[in-house]
FIKEBA-115412 format. One record per residue: x, y, z of N, C-alpha, C in turn; residue in three letters; residue number from 0. Coordinates in Angstrom, 3 decimals, padded with zeros to 6 digits. Atoms other than C-alpha are relative to their C-alpha. Last residue first. Example, Ala and Ser with C-alpha at 12.3 -4.5 7.8 and 13.67 -1.06 7.14 Angstrom:
BEGIN
     neast    nnorth       nup    caeast   canorth      caup     ceast    cnorth       cup  residuo  num
  -000.820  -001.190  -000.060   013.670  -001.060   007.140  -000.770   001.090   000.730      SER    1
   000.890  -001.190   000.000   012.300  -004.500   007.800   000.900   001.200   000.000      ALA    0
This chain:
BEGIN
     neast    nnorth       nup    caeast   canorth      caup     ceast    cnorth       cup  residuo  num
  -000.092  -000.486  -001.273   080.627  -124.956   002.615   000.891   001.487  -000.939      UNK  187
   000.709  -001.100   000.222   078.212  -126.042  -000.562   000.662   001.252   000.922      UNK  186
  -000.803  -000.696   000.538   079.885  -129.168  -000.938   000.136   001.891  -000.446      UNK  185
  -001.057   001.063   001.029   078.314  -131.055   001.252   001.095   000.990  -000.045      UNK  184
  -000.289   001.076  -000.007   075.623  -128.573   002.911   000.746  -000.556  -001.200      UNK  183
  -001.637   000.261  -000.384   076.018  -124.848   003.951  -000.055  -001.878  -000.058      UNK  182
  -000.472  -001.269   000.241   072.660  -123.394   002.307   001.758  -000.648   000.133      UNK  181
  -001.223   000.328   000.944   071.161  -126.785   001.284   000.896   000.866  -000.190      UNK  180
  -000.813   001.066  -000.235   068.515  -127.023   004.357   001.232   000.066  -000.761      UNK  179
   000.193   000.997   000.468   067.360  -123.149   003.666   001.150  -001.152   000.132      UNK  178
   000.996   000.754  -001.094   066.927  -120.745   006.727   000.125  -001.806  -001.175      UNK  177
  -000.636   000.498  -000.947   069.979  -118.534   004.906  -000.775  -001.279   000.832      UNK  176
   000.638  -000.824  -001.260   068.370  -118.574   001.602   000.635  -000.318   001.588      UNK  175
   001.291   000.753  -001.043   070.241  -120.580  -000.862  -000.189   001.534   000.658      UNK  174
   000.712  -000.637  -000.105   072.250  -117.998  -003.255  -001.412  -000.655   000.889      UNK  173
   000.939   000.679  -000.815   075.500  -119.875  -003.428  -000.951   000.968   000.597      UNK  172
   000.333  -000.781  -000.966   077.396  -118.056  -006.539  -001.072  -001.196   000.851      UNK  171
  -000.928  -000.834  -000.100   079.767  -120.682  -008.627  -000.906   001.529   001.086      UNK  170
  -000.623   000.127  -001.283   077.503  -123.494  -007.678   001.031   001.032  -000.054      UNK  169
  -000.939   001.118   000.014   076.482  -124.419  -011.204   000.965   000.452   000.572      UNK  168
   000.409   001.541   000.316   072.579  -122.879  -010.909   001.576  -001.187  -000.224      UNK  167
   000.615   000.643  -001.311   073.742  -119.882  -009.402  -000.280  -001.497  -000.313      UNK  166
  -000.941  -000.119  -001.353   076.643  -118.948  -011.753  -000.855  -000.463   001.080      UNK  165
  -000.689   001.070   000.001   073.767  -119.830  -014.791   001.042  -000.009   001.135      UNK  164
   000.667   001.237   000.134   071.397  -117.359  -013.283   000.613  -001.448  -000.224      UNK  163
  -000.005   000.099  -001.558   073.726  -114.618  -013.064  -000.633  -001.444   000.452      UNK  162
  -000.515   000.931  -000.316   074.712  -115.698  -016.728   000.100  -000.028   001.269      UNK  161
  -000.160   000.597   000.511   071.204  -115.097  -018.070   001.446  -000.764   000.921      UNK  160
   000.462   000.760  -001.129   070.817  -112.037  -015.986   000.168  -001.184  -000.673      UNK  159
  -000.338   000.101  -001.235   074.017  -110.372  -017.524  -000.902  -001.113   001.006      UNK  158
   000.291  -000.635  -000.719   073.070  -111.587  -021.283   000.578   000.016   001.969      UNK  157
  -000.546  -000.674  -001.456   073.632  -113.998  -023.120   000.521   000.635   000.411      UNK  156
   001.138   000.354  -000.880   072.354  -115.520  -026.631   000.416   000.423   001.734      UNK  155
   000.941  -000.429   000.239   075.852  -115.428  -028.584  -001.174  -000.215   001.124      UNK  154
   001.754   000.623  -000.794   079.148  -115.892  -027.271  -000.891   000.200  -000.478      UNK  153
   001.213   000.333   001.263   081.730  -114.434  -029.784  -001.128  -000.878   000.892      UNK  152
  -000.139   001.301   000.509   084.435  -114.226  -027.490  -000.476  -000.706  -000.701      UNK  151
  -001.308  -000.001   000.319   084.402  -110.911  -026.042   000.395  -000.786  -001.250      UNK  150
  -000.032  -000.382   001.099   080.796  -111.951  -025.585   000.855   000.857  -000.897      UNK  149
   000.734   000.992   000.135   081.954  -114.408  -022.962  -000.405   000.930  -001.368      UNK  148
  -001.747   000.991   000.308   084.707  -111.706  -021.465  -000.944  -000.741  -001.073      UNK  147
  -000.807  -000.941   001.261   081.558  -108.913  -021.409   000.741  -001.355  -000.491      UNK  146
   000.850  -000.454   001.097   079.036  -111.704  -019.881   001.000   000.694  -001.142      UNK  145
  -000.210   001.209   000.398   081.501  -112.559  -017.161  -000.455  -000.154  -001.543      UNK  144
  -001.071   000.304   000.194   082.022  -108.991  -016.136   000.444  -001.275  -001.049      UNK  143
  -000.586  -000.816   000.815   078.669  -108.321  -015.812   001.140  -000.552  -000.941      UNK  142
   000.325   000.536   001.530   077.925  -111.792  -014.460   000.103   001.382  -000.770      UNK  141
  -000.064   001.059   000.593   079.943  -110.592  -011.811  -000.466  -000.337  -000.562      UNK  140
  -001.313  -000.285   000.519   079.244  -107.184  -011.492   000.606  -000.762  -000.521      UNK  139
  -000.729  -000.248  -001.306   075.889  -108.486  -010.251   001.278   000.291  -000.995      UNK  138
  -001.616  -000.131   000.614   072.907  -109.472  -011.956   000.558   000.209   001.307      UNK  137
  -000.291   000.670   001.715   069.076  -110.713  -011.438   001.226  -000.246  -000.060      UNK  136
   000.167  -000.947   001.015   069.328  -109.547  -007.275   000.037  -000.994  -001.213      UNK  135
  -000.393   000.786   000.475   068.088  -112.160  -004.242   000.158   001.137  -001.381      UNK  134
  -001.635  -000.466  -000.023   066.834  -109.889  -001.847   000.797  -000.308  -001.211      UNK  133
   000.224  -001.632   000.506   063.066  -110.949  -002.967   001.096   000.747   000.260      UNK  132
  -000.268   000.226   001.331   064.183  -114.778  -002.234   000.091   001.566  -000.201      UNK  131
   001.453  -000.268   000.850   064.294  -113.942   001.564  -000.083  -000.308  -001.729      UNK  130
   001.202   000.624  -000.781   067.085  -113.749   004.000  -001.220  -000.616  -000.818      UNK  129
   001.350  -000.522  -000.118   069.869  -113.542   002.069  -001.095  -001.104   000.858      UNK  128
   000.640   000.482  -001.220   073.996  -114.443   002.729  -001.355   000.985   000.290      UNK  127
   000.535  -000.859  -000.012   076.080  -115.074  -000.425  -001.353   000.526   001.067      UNK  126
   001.196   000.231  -000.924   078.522  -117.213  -000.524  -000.773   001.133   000.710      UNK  125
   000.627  -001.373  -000.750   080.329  -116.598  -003.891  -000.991  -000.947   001.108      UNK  124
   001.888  -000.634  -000.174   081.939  -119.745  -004.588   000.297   000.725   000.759      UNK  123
   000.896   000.190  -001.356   085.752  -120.543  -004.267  -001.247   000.815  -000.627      UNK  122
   000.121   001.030  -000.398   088.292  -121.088  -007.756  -000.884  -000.378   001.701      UNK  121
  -001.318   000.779  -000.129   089.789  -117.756  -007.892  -000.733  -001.258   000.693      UNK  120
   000.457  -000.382  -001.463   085.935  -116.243  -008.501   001.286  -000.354   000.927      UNK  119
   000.324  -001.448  -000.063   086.706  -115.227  -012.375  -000.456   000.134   002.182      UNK  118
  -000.869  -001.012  -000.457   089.163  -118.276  -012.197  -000.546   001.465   000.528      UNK  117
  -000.790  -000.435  -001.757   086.350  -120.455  -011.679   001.159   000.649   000.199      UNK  116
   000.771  -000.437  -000.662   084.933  -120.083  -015.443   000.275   000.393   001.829      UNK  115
   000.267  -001.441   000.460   088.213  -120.155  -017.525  -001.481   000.400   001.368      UNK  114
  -000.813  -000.663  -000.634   088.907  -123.559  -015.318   000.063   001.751  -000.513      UNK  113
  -000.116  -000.956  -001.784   085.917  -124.483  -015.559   001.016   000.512   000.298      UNK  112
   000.485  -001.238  -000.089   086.137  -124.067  -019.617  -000.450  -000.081   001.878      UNK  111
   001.303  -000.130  -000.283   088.800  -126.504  -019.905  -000.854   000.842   000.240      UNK  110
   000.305   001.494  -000.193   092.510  -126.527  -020.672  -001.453  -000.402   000.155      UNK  109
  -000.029   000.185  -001.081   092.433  -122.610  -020.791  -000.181  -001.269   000.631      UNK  108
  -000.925  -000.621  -000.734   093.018  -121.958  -024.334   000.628  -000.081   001.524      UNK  107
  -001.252   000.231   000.860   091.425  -125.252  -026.120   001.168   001.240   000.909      UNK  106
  -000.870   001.162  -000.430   088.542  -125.147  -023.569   001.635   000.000  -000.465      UNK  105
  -000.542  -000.255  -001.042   088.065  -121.493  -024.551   000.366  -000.934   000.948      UNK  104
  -000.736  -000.840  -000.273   087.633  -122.395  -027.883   000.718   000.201   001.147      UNK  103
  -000.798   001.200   000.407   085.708  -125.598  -027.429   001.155   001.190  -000.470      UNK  102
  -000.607   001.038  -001.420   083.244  -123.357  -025.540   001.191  -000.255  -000.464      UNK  101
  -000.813  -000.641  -000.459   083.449  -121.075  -028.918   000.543  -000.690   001.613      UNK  100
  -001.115  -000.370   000.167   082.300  -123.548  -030.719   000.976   000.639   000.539      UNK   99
  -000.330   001.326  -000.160   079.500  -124.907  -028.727   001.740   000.276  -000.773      UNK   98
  -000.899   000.093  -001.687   078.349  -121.336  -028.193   000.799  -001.458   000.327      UNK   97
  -001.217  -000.818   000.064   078.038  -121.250  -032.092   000.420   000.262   001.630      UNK   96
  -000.873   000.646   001.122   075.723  -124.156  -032.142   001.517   001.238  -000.042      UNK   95
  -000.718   001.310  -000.861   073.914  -123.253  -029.001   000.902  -000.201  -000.613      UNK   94
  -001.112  -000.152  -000.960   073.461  -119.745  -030.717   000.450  -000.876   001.227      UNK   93
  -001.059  -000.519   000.494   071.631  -121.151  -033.365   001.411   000.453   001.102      UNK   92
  -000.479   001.095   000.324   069.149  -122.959  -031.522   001.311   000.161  -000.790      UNK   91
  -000.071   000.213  -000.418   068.283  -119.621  -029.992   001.208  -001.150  -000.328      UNK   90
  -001.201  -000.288  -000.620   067.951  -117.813  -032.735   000.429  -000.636   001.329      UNK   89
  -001.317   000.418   001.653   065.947  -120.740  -034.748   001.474   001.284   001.055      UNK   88
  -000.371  -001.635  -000.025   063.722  -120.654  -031.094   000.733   000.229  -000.995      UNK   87
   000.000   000.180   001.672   061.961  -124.280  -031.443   000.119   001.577  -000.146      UNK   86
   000.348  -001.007   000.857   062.423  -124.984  -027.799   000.369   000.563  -000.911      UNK   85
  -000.700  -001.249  -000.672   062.352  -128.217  -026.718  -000.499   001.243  -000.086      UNK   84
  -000.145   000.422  -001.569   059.686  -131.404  -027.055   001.222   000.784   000.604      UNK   83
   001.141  -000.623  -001.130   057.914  -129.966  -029.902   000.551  -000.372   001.158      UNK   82
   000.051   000.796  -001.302   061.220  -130.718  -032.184  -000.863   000.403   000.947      UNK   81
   001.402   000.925   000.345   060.277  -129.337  -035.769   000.062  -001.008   001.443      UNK   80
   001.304  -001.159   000.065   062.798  -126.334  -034.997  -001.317  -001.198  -000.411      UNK   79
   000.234  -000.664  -001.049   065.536  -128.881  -034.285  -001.123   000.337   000.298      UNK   78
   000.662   001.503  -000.968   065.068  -131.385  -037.332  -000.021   000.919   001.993      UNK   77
   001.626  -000.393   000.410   065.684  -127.725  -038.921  -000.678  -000.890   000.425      UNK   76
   000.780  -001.487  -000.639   068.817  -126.906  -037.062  -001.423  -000.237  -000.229      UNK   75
   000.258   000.338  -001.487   070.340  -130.244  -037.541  -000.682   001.260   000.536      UNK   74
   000.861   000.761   000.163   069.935  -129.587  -041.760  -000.670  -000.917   001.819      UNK   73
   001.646  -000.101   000.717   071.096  -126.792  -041.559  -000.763  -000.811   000.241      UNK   72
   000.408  -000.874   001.637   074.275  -127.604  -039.744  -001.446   000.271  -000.160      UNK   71
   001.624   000.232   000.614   075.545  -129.192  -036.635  -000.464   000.973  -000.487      UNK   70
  -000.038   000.173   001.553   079.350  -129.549  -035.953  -001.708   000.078  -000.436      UNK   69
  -000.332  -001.027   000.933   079.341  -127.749  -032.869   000.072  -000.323  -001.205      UNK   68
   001.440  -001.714   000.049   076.495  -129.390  -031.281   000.888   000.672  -000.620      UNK   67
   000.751   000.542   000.820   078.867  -132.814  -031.685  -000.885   001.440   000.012      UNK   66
  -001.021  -000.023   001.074   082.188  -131.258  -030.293  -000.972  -000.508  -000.669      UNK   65
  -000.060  -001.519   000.920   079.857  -129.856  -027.275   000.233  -000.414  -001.248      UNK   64
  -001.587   000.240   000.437   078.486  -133.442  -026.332   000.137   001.518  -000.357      UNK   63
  -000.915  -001.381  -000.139   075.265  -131.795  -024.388   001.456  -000.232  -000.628      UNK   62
  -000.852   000.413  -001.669   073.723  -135.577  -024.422   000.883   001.035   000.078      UNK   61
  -001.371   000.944  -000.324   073.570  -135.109  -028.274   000.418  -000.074   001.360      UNK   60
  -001.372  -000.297   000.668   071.441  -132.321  -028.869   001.146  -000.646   000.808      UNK   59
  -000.425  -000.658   001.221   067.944  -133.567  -029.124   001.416   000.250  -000.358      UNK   58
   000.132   000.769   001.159   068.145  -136.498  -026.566   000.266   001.149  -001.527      UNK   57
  -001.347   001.116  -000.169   069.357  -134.006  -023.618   000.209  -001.356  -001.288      UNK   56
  -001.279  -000.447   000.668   067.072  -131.655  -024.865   001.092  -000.880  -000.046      UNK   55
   000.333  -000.498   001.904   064.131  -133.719  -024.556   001.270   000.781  -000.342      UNK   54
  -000.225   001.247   000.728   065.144  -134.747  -020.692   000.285  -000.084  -001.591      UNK   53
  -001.172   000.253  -000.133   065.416  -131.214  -020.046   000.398  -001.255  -000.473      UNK   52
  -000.640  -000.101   001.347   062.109  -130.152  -021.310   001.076  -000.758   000.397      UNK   51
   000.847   001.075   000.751   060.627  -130.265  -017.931   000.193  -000.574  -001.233      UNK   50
  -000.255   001.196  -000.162   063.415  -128.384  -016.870  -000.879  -001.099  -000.403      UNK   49
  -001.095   000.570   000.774   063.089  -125.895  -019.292   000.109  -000.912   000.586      UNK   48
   000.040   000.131   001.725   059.433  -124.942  -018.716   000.835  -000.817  -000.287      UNK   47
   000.785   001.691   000.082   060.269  -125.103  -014.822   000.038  -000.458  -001.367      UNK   46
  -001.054   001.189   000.407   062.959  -122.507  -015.539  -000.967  -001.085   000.245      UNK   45
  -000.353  -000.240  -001.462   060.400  -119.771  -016.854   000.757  -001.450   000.108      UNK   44
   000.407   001.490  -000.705   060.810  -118.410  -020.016  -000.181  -000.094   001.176      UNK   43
   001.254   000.053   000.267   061.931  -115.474  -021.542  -000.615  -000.269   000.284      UNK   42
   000.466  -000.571   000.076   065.330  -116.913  -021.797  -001.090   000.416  -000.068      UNK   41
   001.058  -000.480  -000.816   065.274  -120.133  -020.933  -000.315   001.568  -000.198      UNK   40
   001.107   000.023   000.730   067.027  -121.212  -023.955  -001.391   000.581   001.051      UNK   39
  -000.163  -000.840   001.152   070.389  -119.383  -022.986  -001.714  -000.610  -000.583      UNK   38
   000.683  -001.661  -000.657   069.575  -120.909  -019.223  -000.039   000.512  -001.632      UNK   37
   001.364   000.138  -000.656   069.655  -124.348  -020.910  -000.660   001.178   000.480      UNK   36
   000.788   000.022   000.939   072.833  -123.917  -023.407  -002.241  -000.077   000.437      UNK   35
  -000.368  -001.687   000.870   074.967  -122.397  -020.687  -001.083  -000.606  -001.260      UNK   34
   000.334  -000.589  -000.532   073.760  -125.707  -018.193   000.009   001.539  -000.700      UNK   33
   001.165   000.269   000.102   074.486  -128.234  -020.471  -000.633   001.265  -000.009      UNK   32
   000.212  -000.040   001.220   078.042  -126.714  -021.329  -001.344  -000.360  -000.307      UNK   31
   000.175  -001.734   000.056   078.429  -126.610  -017.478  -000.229   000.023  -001.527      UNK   30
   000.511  -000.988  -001.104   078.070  -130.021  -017.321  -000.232   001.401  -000.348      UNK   29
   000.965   000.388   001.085   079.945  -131.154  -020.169  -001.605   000.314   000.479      UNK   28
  -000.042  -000.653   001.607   082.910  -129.379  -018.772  -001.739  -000.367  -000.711      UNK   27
   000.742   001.460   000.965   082.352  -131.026  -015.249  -000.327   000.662  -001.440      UNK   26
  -000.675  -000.274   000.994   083.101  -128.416  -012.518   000.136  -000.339  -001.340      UNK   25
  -000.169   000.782   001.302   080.259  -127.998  -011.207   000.706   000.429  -000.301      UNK   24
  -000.500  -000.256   000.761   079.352  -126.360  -007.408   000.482  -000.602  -001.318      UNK   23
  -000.701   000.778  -000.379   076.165  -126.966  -005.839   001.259   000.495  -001.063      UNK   22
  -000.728  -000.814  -001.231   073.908  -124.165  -006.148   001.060  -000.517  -000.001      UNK   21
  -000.022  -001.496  -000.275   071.328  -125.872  -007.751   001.002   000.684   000.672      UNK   20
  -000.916  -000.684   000.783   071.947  -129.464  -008.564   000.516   001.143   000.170      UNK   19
  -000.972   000.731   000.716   070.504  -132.251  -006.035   000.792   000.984  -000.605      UNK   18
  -000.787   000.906  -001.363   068.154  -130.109  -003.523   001.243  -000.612  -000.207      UNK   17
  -000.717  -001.025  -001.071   067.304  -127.383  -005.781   000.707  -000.520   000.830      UNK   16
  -000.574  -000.543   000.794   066.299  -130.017  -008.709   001.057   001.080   001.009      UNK   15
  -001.023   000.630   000.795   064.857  -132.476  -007.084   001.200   001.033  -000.100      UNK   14
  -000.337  -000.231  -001.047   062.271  -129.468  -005.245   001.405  -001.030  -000.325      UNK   13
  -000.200  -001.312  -000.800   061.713  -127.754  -008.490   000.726  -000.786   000.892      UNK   12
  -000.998   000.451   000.710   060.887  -131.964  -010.204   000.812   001.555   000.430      UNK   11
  -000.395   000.690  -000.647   058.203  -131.839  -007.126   001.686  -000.105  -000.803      UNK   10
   000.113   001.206   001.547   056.565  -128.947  -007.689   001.265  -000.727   000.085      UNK    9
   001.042   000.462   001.043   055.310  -126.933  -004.832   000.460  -000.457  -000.937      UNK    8
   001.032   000.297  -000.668   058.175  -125.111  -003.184  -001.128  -000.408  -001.084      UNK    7
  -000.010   001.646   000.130   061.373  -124.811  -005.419  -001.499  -000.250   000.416      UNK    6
   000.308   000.517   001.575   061.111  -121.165  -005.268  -000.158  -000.816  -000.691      UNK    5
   000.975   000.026   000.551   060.818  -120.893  -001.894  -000.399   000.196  -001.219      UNK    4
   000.611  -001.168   000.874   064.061  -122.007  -001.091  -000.669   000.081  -000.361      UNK    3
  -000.629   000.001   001.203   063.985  -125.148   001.248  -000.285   001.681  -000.192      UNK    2
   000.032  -000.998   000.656   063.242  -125.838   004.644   000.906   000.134  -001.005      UNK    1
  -001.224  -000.611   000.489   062.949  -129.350   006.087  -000.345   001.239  -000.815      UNK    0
């Protein structure tokens, strides 16, 4: 079976492309994982974070937002002494204030997929490359998405940041055309 060659070689990569990537999420708590995971990947590479992923998921509350937004000094600094994420103070900071403002734009728009899938009226980008090396950082769309988001007091993100998150929770489908998960399930 052919996959995206970015997955290739490591086994929690190939999990990961096959089960999550691409696929679309609507799932508030979900996508609230996923904006606090790319925001730490910055810099980074995403194996790093997924390997981590488990560890985050224990550090900050199973992605509850309404619990990451109440967390203070004293959850910041049991943060930064956590070897099993990353101990970024701006980083960890701007989970805590992206947790607020989520719960903002939940509060306006009943949920934040529904603020997030309006910018595509509710259908994935399907996007049709041959090759990873086609595959651009940005796109007008996470332009766009980025301004509204730091409109809003977002902190920590950037255009490639949320191109990255739109691929990873199915709002752009950036399989490779040759790859098994391009047009499967829910992916049509």
């Amino acid at each position: 079976m052919r996959r995206c060659d970015w997955c290739l070689g490591d086994e929690l990569y190939m999990k990961y492309h096959d089960e999550e990537w691409g696929i679309p999420t609507y799932d508030d708590q979900t996508l609230f994982e996923f904006l606090v995971l790319e925001s730490m990947q910055a810099g980074l590479s995403w194996i790093t974070i997924l390997r981590k992923r488990e560890n985050f998921r224990i550090a900050f509350d199973d992605f509850d937002v309404k619990k990451v937004s109440q967390y203070n000094e004293e959850k910041i600094l049991e943060l930064l002494n956590n070897p099993g994420i990353i101990r970024y103070r701006r980083k960890i900071e701007a989970a805590i204030n992206n947790a607020r403002k989520f719960i903002e734009v939940q509060e306006e728009f009943g949920s934040f997929s529904h603020y997030l899938w309006r910018f595509v009226d509710g259908k994935p980008i399907m996007n049709h490359y041959e090759k990873i090396d086609e595959i651009p950082i940005t796109s007008k769309l996470s332009d766009d998405i980025t301004l509204n988001l730091k409109k809003r007091g977002f902190k920590f993100l950037g255009s490639t940041i949320i191109y990255s998150y739109l691929e990873a929770v199915g709002i752009i489908n950036n399989h490779i055309e040759s790859c098994m998960m391009k047009y499967k399930g829910d992916l049509k």
